[in-house]
C-alpha positions in Angstrom: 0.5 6.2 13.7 2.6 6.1 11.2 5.1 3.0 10.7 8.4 3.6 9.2 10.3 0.5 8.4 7.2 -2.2 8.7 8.9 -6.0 7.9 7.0 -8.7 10.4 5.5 -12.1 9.4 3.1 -12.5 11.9 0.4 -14.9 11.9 -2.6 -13.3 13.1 -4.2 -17.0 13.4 -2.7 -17.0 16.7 -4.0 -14.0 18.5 -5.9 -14.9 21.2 -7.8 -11.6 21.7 -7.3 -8.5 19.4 -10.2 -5.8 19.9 -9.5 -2.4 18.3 -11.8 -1.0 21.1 -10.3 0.8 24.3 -10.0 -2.4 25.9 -10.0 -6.2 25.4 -12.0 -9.5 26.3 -11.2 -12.8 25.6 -12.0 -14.1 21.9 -10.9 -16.9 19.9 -8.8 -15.8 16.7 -10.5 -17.0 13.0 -8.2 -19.8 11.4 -10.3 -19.3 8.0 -7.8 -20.2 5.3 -10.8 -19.6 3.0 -10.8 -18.2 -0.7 -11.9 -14.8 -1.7 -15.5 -13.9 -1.2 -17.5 -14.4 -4.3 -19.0 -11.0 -3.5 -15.8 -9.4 -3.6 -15.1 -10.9 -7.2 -13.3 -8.1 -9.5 -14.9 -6.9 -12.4 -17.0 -3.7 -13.5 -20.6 -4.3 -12.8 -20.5 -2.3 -16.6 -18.3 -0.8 -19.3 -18.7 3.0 -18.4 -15.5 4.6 -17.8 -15.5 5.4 -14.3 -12.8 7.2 -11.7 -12.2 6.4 -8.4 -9.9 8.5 -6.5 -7.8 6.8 -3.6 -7.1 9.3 -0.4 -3.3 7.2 1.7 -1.4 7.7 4.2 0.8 5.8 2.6 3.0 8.2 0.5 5.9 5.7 -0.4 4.8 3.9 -3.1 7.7 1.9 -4.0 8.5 0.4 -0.1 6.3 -1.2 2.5 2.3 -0.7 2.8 2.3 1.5 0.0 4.2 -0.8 -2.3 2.0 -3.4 -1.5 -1.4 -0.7 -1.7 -0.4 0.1 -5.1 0.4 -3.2 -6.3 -3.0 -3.9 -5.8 -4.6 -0.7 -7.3 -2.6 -2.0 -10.7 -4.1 -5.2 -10.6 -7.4 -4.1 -10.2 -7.3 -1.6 -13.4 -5.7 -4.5 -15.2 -8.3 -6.5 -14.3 -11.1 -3.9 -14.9 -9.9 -1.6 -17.9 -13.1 0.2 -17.6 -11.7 1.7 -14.2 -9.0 4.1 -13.4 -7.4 5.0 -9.8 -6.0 8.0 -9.1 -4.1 8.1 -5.7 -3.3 10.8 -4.0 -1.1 10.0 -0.9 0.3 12.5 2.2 2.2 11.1 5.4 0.2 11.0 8.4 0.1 14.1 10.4 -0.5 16.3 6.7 -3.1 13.3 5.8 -5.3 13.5 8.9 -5.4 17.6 8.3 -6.7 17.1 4.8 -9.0 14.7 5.6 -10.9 17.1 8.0 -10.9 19.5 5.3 -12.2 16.7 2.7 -14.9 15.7 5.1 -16.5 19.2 4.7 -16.4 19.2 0.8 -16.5 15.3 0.4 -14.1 12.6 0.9 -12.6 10.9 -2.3 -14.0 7.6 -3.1 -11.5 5.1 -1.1 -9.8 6.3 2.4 -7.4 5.7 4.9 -8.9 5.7 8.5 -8.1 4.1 11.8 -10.6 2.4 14.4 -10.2 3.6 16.7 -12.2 6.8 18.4 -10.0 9.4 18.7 -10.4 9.6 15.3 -13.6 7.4 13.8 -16.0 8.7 16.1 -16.1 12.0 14.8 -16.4 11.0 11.5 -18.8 8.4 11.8 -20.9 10.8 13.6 -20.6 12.8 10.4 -22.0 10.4 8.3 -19.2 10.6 5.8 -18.4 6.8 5.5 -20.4 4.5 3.6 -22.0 1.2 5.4 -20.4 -2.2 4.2 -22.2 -5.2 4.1 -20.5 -7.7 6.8 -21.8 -10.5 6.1 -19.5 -9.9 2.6 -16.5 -10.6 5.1 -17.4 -13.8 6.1 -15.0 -16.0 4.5 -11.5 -13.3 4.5 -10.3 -14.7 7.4 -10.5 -11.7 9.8 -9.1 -12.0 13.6 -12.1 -12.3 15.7 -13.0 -8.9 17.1 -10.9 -6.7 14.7 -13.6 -5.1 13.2 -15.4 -4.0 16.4 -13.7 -0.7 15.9 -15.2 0.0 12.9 -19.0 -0.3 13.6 -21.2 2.5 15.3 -24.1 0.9 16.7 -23.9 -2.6 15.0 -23.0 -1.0 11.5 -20.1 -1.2 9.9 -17.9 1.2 8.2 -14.7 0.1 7.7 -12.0 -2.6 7.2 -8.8 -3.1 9.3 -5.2 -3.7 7.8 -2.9 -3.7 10.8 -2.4 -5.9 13.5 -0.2 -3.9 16.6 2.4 -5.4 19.5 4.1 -3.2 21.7 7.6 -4.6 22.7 11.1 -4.2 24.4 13.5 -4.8 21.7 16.9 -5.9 23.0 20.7 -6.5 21.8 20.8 -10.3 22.5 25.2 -10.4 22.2 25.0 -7.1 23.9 23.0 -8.8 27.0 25.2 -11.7 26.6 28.1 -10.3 26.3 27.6 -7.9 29.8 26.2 -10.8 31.8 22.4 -9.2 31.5 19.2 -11.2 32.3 16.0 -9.8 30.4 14.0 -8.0 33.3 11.0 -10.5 34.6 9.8 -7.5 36.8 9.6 -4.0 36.3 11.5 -3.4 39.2 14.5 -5.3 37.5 13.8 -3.3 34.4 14.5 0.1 36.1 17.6 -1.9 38.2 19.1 -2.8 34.7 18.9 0.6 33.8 21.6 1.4 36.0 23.6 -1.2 35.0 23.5 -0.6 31.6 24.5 2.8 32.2 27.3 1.6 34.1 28.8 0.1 31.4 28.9 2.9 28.8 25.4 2.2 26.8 21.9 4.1 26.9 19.7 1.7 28.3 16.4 2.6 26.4 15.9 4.4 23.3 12.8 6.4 23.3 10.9 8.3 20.5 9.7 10.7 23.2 9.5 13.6 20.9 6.2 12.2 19.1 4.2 11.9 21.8 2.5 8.8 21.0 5.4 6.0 21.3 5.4 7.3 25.2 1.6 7.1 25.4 1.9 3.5 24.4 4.3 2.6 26.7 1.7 4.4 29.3 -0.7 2.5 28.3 1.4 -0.8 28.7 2.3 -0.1 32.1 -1.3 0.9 32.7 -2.6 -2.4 31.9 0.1 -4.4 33.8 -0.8 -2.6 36.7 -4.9 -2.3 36.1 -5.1 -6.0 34.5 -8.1 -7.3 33.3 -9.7 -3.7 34.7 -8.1 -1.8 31.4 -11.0 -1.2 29.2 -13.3 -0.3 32.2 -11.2 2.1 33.7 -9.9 4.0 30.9 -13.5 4.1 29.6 -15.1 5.6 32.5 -11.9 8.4 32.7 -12.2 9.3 29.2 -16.3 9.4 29.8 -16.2 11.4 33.0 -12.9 13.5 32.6 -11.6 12.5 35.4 -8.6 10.7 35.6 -7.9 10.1 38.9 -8.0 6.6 39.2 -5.7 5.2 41.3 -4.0 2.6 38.6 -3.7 5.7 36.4 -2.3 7.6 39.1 0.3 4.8 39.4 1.1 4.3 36.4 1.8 7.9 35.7 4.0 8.0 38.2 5.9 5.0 37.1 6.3 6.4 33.8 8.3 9.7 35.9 9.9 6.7 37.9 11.1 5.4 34.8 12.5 8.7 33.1 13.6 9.8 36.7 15.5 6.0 36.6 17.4 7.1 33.3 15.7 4.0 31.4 15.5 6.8 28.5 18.4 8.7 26.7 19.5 12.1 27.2 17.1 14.0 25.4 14.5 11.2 24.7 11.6 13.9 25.3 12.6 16.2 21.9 14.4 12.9 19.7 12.2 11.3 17.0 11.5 8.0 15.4 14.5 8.4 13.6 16.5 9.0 16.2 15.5 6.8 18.5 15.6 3.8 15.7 19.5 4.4 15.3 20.5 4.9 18.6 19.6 1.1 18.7 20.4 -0.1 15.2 24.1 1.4 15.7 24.7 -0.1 18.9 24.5 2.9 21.1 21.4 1.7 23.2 20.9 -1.5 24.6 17.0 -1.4 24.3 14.6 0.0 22.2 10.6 0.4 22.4 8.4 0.4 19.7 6.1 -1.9 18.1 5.9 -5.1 16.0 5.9 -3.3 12.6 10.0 -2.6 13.5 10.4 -6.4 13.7 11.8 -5.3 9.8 15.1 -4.5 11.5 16.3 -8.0 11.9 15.9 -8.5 7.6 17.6 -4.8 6.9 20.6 -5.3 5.4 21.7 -1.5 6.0 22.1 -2.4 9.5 25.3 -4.1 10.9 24.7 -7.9 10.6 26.4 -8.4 14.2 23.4 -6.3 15.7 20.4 -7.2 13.2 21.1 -11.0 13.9 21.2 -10.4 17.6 18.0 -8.4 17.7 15.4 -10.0 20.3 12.1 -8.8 21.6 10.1 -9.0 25.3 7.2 -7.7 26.3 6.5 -4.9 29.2 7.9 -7.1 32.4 5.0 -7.2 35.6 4.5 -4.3 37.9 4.9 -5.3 41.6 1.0 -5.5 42.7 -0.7 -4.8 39.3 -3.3 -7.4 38.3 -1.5 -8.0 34.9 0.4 -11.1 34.0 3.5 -11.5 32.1 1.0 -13.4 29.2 -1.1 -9.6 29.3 -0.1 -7.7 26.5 -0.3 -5.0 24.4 -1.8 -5.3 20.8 -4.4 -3.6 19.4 -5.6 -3.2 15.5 -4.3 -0.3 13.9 -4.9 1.2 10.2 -7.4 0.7 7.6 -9.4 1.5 4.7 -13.2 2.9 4.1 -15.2 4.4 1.0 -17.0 7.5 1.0 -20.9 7.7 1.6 -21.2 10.8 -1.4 -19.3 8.6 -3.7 -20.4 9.0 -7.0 -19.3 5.1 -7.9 -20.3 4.0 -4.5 -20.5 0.2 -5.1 -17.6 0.0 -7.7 -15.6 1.6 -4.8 -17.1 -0.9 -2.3 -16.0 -3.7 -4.7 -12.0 -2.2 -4.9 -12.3 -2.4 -1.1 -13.4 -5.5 -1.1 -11.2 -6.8 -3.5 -8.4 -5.4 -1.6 -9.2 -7.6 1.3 -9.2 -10.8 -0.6 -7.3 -13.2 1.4 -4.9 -13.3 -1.3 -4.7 -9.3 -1.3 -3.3 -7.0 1.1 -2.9 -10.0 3.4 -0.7 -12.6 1.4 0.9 -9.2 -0.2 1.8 -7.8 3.0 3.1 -11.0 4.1 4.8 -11.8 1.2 6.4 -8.1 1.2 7.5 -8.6 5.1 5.0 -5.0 5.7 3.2 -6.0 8.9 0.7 -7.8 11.2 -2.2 -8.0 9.3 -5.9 -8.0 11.0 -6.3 -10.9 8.9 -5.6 -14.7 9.3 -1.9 -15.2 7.4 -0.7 -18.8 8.6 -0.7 -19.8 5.3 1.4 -17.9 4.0 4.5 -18.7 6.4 7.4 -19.3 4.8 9.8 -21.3 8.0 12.0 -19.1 6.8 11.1 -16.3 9.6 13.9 -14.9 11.2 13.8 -15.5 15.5 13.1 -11.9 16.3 9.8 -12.3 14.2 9.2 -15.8 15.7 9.1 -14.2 19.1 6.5 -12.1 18.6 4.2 -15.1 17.0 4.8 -16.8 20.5 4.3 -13.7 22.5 0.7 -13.3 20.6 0.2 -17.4 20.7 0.7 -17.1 24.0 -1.0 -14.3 25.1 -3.8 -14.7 27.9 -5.2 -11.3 26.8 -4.8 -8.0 25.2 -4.9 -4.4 26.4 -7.0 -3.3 23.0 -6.7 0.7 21.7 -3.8 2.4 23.3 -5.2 5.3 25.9 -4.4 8.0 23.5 -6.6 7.0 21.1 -9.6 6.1 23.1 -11.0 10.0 23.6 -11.8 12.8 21.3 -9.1 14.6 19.0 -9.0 17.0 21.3 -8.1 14.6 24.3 -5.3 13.0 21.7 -3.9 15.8 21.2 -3.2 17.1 24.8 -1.9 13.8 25.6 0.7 13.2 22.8 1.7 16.7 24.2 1.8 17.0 27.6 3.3 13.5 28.4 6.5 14.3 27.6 6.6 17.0 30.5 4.9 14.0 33.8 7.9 11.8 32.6 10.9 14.7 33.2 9.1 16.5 36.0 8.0 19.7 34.2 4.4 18.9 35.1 3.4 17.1 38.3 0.9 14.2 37.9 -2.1 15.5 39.1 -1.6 18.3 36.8 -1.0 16.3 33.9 -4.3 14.3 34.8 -6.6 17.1 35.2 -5.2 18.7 32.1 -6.0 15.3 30.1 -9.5 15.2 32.0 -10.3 18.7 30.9 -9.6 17.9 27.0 -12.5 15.3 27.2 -14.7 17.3 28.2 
């Protein structure tokens, strides 16, 4: 997924649990504060001129990740004159197409990839990713469990950079203003709704139009109401193709509750990011969903200070009779970076990587640069200068007792990905019954 406006400093210290499997289990967060690896030391193992080529998602290269991504490719060539990076960068959707395409003819030296299956497993079971040496990784501070995702059978094949938190952001003077309490249940939630409605505003944004924000928010309410059952149930249905389970029935069914509730705008199923953003950030909506990476909106001086200010954050209030808690929530690791196994400069590619992940890398950088959660341990490089918005979602991920892991949509095959990003649009307005949409999300994994 692609993040738009990314500005959140998060300490990743904190997280309790963050598996970037489909699913979670409890695990105690790494509070290394430890210096780069001496492994991961820059410097060309020789003076040969040598070429690496860098394959991003990140095409922006003066904001956000990719500022920050091609800060450090300059330092590195400064640092090793013998070495020059080429990048060549595409946004997501164009990226992922070109990288199926690369995998046949050979993938550039360093590459963008997520861990998670819907779209690692297929290229790991392609063999076009180089092994890394774990034990390099010791000392960078990593969240424990983060790079679960990235192994096949005990091996590992890649790094993460993101750390992910799905959330309710809310107008605090708004709420204020109009007498409303933040929703404990999700009962309330859908009772607010009205309310809000009532008064003139749109209670929810949505980016329903992309398909995956709305598989998210399934995938919350799936593990409020399936609990510490998550990862076992959505395993088995993407394993068996059937989908029938009945906290996936009910949660399905919520999520058409929810539309038929008018919690989403008028039009929420064709809107975009975009959209969906400024419906909030000019005042029109009351709420917005999205995730942590959007915590950026309370430091964006383009938006009205009387709304960025009063920009607060909760996370997906408990279903009546699910097994999850109000402390259950949804994070997962998100993005990262590999090297290619037909790379012709192989370990001077492996030694960029790992100089990218130097504690005092992409993690500090990011930090510094307000681009995102990090998969990496970034306490020390808090500031006390965060704004509250942000400072909410350090509590909600101190606090949590556990984490859903990989949203559902990415825990199957492409093809299964792809049918859900584009058929969930049609449960939530009715288009498509449930047991329709379930049996046609069954069928893709199959």
């Amino acid at each position: 997924m692609r993040k738009k406006i990314v500005s959140v400093l998060l300490t990743t210290a904190m997280v309790t649990a963050m598996l970037a499997g489909c699913g979670g289990k409890d695990t105690t967060a790494s509070s290394d504060g430890s210096e780069k690896s001496p492994s991961a030391e820059a410097g060309s193992s020789s003076g040969d001129e040598i070429t690496l080529k860098v394959f991003s998602n990140l095409p922006d290269r003066k904001n956000g990740q990719g500022l920050v991504e091609q800060k450090i490719i300059d330092e590195y060539m400064e640092e090793n004159p013998n070495v020059k990076i080429e990048v060549e960068a595409l946004d997501e959707e164009a990226y992922k197409t070109k990288f199926k395409a690369y995998s046949m003819e050979g993938l550039p030296d360093v590459v963008s990839i997520w861990g998670q299956p819907a779209f690692l497993d297929e290229v790991l079971d392609a063999g076009v990713l180089a092994e890394l040496n774990e034990s390099d990784y010791d000392d960078y501070g990593f969240v424990s469990g983060s790079l679960e995702g990235f192994k096949k059978d005990g091996k590992l094949y890649g790094l993460p950079r993101n750390t992910d938190v799905a959330g309710f952001y809310y107008n605090q003077k708004m709420f204020e203003d109009n007498g409303w309490e933040v929703p404990k249940t999700y009962d309330e939630l859908l009772e607010l709704a009205g309310t809000i409605k009532d008064a003139g505003y749109i209670p929810l944004a949505m980016d329903g139009g992309d398909g995956w924000p709305m598989a998210v928010y399934l995938s919350d309410l799936l593990y409020k109401v399936a609990g510490s059952d998550y990862s076992s149930i959505v395993s088995n249905a993407v394993a068996t193709g059937d989908f029938t389970d009945s906290s996936i029935v009910k949660a399905t069914e919520l999520l058409k509750e929810t539309a038929d509730a008018g919690l989403f705008q008028n039009g929420y199923d064709s809107q975009d990011y975009a959209t969906a953003q400024n419906l909030f950030i000019n005042g029109q909506a009351a709420m917005y969903y999205m995730g942590s990476w959007d915590a950026s909106m309370a430091l964006n001086e383009d938006i009205d200070e009387d709304i960025r200010t009063n920009i607060r954050v909760f996370t997906m209030p408990v279903v009546d009779g699910g097994k999850g808690t109000a402390t259950d929530i949804a994070a997962w690791n998100g993005g990262g970076y590999g090297v290619s196994a037909s790379s012709e400069h192989k370990d001077e590619a492996i030694k960029f990587l790992n100089y990218m992940y130097q504690p005092d890398k992409l993690s500090k950088y990011g930090w510094e640069n307000g681009v995102g959660m990090s998969a990496q341990d970034q306490s020390a490089y808090m500031t006390g200068d965060e704004t509250e918005l942000q400072m909410q979602f350090v509590d909600a991920v101190n606090n949590a007792t556990s984490v859903s892991g990989t949203p559902i949509n990415d825990c199957g095959p492409s093809a299964f990905k792809t049918g859900i990003e584009s058929e969930i649009q049609s449960v939530s307005n009715g288009s498509m019954s449930v047991d329709d949409f379930l049996s046609s999300i069954g069928k893709a994994c199959q």
